[in-house]
N, C-alpha and C positions, 0 to 999 in steps of 0.2 A: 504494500500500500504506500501510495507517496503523501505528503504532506505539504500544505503550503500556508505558512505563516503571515501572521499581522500581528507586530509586537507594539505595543504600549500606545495606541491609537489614542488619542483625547478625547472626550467628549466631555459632554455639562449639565449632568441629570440631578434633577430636584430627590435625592437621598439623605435619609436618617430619621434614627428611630422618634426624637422630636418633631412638631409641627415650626419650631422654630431652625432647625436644621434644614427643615424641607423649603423653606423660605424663599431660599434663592437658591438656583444650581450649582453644585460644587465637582469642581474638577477634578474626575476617573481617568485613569488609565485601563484600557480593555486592551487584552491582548488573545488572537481568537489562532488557534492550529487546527486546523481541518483535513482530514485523511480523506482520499480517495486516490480512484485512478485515470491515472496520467495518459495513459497508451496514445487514447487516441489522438488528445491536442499536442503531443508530441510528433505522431505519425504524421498530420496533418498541418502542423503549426498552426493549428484553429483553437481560438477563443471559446468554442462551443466546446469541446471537451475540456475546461475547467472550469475553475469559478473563478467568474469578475470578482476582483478586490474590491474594483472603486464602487460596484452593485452593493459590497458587504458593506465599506465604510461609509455610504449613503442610507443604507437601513441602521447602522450606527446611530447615526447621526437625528434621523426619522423618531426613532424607537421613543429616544425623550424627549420630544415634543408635546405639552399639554400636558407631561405625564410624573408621578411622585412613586418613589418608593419609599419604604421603612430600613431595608436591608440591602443591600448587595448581593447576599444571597440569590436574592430574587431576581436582583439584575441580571445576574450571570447566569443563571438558570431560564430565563425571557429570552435574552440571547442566544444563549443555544437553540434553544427550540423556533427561534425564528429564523436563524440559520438553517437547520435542518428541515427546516417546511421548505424554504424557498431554495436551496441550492443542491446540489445532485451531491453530496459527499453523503460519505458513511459513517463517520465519525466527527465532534468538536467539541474540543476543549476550551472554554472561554475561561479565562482569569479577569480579574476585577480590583484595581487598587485603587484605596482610597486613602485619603490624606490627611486626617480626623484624631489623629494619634503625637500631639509635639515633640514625643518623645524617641518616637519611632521614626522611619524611612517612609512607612505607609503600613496599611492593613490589606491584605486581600484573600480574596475566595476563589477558589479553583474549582470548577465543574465539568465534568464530563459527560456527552451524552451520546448515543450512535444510534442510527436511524433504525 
């Protein structure tokens, strides 16, 4: 199975367990690894045997629109599952780092799901 990476992508979702956190968007880092196979947009050099990145970092970006969470958990788990509806792989890993810790680098959740 091959794999094709998006590491620490930005985005600005309304997250945290307060209605006061949720307030304003707070800057994630998502980083998304998605398994599948290569064969054919290799054989081809076609676009249609893999997944558009900028398709994924557009529904990124789409996802939190209008929208709040409590957890990151939940982020990261929304994401995959929107990933896997909409793109032909077999497997995805989404991670989730957030930034909410002074003392720390970041906080994040790792989830994996496969179609």
């Amino acid at each position: 199975m091959d794999l094709i990476r998006i590491v620490d992508f930005e985005v600005n979702y309304r997250v945290g367990v307060t209605e006061e956190e949720r307030a304003k968007p707070q800057r994630l880092l998502v980083s998304l690894e998605m398994w599948l196979m290569l064969d054919r947009a290799i054989a081809h050099d076609d676009l249609a045997g893999t997944v558009d990145y900028n398709k994924v970092a557009h529904l990124l970006k789409e996802l939190g629109k209008g929208r709040s969470w409590k957890l990151i958990e939940s982020v990261a788990a929304e994401i995959a599952e929107a990933v896997l509806d909409r793109f032909k792989i077999r497997k995805v890993r989404v991670e989730v780092k957030k930034f909410s810790l002074p003392e720390a680098r970041y906080v994040s959740v790792e989830i994996d799901r496969e179609a």
